[in-house]
N, C-alpha and C positions, 0 to 999 in steps of 0.2 A: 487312686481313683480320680476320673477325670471328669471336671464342672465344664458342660455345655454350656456355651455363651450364646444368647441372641442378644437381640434389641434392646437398647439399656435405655431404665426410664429414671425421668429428675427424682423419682420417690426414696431411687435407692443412694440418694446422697443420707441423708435421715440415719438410714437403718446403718450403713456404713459406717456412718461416726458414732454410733450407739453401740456396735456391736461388742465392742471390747469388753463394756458396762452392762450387757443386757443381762445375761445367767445371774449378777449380782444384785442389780435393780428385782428381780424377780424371783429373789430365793425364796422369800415369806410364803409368798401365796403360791410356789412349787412343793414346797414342804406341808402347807397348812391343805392343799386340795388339791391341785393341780398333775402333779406326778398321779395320784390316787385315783381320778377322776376319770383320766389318758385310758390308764389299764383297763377300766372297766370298758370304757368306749370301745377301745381297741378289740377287746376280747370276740367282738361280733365284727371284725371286718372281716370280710372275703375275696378272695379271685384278686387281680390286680389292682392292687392298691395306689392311687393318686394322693399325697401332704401337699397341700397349698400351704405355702407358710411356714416351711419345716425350721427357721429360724438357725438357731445354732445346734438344731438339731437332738434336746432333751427326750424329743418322743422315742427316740427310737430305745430305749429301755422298757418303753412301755408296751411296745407289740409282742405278740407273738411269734414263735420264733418259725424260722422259713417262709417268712412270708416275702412276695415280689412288689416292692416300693420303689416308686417313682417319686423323691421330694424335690420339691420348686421351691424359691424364695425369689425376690424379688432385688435380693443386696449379697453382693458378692462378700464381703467380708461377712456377715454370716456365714454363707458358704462354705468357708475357710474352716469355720470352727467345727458344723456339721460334717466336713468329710471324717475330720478326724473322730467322733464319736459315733459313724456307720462304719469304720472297719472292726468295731467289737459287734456291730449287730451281726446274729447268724440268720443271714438269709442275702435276698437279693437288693441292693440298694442302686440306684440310680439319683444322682444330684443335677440338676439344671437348675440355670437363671434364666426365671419367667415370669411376666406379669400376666396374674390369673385373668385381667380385663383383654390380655390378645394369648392365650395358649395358642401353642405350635401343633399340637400334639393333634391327629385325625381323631375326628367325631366318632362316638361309643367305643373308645378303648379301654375305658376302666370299669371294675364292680363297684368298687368306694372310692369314695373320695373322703378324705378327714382334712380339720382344719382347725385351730386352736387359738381364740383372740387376733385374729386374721383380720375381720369383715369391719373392723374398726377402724383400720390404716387403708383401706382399697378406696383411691380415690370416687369409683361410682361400683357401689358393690352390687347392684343388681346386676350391671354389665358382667362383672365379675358369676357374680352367682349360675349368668345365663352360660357361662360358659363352661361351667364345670357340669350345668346340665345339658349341654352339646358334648363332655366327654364323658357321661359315663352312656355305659348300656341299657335298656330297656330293664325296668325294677330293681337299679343300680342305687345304691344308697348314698346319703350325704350325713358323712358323723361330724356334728359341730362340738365345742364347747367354746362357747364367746359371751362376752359383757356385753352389754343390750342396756338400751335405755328403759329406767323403770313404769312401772304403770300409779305408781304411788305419786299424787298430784304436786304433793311437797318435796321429793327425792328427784321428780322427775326434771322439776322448775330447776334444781341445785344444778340438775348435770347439764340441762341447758345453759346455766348462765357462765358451769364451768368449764364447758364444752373450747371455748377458744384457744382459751389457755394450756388443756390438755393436748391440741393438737399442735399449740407450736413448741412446747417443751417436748414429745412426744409422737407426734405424729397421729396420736389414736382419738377418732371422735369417740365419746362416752355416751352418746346419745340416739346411739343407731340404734332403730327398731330392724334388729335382722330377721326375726320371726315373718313377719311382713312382709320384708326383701325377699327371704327365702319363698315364698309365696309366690309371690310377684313373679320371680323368675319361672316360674310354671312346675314348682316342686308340690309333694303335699306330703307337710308335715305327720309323721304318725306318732312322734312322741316329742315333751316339751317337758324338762324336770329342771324347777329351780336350786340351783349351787347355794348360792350365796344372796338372801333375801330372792329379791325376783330382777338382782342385776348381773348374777353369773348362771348363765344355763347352760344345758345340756341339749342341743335339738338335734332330730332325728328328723330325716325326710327322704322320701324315696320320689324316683323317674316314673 
């Protein structure tokens, strides 16, 4: 299977040196929700499928089968590790490196689009956001599941103050209001379900 290269951004040094360690950093909370979480999402995507962020590739256990995906990531060593877990998927997969803030891909080709702890590492996620609403079609959906900064006055202050340090160990602000973002970019949310207190959600938004 063959990784389409475009335009390579400074972000994917980050994710590159992380990749070897990322499935291991992230077994707990794969095990404890996350894999479980995917399925259910998954179970309502339709038509051609767009993954921002498809990482090293865990989601693809989580769809259904035959369906036609197009997953993006932004760091080729990821990449590397997603091909090899899309030759057990049964169906269609396609891998490219893209940054969701300049997609290649002509306007309204997709039905969904999914994205999983994504909107946290996008350097300006609205740009990001706008763009995945230039690829999908006319009442084309957006399945998130992402950490969001909290609305609890005392949790909220912690993730601000811990916000700096999570992005240079990491790369991931912990303090994005994506619900908002998601907004902003001209979506409208129809469903909002808290994970894990009201700092891992589930959002749902259609074109």
């Amino acid at each position: 299977m063959d990784i389409v290269k475009v335009e390579k951004d400074p972000a994917e040094t980050l994710y590159n040196r992380n990749a070897r360690f990322y499935d291991f950093f992230n077994y707990v909370g794969e095990k404890l929700y996350f894999s479980k979480c995917r399925k259910e999402i998954l179970h309502t995507a339709k038509g051609k499928i767009l993954e921002v962020g498809v990482g090293t590739g865990k989601s693809f256990d989580s769809y259904p089968p035959d369906m036609d995906i197009v997953a993006v990531d932004i760091s080729d060593k990821m990449l590397e590790v997603a091909v090899k877990r899309a030759k057990y998927y049964k169906g269609k997969v396609e891998l490219r490196r893209e940054d969701v803030q300049h997609l290649s891909f002509k306007k309204k080709r997709f039905d969904t689009v999914f994205t999983s702890c994504v909107f946290c590492s996008v350097t300006n996620s609205v740009k990001g956001l706008r763009e995945i609403h230039r690829m999908l079609k006319r009442g084309g959906q957006l399945l998130m599941l992402e950490h969001v900064r909290s609305k609890n006055s005392v949790l909220s202050r912690l993730m601000d103050a811990f916000n700096p340090v999570a992005v240079r160990l990491g790369g991931e602000n912990i303090n994005r209001d994506t619900v908002k973002n998601v907004k902003n970019a001209g979506f409208k949310v129809v469903k909002e379900k808290n994970l894990v207190f009201d700092v891992v959600k589930v959002i749902v938004a259609v074109k």
